[in-house]
C-alpha positions as CSV (number, residue, x, y, z in Angstrom):
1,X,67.4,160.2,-53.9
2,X,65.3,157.1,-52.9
3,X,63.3,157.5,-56.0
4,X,66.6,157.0,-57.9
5,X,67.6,154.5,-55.9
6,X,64.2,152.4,-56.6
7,X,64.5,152.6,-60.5
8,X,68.2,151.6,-60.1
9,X,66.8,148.8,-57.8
10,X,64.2,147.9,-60.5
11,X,66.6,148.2,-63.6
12,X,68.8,145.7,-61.5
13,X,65.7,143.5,-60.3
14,X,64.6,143.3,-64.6
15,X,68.3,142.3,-65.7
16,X,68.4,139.5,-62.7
17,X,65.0,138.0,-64.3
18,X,66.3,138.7,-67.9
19,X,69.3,136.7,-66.8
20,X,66.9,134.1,-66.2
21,X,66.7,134.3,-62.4
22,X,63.6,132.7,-61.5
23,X,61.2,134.9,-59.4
24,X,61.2,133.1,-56.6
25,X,65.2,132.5,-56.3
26,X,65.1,136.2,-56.5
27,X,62.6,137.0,-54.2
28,X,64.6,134.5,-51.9
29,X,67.7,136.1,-51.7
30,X,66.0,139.9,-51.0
31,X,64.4,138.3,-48.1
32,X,67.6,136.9,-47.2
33,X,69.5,139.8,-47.3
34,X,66.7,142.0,-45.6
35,X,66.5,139.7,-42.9
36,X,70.5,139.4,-42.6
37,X,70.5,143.5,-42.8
38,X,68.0,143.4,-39.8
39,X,69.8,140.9,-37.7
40,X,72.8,143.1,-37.8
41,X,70.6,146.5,-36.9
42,X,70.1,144.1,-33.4
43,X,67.4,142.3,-31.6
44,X,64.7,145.7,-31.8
45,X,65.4,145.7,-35.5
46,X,65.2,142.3,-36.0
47,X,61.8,141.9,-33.8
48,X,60.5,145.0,-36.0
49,X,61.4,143.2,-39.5
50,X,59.8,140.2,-38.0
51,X,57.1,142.3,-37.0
52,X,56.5,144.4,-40.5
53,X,57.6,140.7,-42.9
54,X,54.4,139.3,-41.0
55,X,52.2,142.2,-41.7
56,X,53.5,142.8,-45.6
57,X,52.6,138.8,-46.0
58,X,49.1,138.9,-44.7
59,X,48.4,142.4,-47.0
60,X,50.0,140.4,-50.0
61,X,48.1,137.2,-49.7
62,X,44.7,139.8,-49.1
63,X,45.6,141.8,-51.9
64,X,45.9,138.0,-53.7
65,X,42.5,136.9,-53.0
66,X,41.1,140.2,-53.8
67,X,42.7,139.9,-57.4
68,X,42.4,136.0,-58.0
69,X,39.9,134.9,-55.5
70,X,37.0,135.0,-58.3
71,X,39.3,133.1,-60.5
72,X,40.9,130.4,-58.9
73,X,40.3,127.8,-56.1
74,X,42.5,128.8,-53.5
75,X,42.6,126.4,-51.3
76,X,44.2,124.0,-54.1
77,X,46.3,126.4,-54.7
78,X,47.7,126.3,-51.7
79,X,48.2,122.6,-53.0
80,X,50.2,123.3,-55.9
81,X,47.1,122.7,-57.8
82,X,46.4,126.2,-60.5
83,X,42.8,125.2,-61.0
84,X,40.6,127.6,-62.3
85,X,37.2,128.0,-60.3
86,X,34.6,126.1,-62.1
87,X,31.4,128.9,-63.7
């Protein structure tokens, strides 16, 4: 069942961006919604999706410099700056 669910979730997540919803509009209102979602579930859910959002955001930016830290200067881009780390 949840692996249905996900490629319904995808297929719906591809025809948002084909509609030209910009990635980060999109990945606004998810974290909108799972934050409303845990608000509702009470303060113990709410603490725990505080909790887990801080967590998934520290693996995310590691898995980040793992795959771009060779390749870009990271500290401009946390800027706004894209540069490319010099050879």
């Amino acid at each position: 069942m949840i692996s249905a669910f996900a490629e319904d979730f995808e297929t719906l997540v591809n025809k948002m961006l084909s509609a030209g919803i910009a990635h980060d509009k999109l990945n606004y209102m998810l974290v909108q919604l799972t934050n409303e979602t845990a608000v509702k579930g009470g303060p113990q859910a709410y603490f725990d999706h505080c909790l887990w959002t801080q967590a998934e955001g520290k693996r995310l930016l590691a898995e980040f410099e793992a795959r771009y830290g060779d390749k870009l200067d990271i500290n401009e881009l946390a800027k706004g700056n894209l540069v490319a780390k010099s050879a």
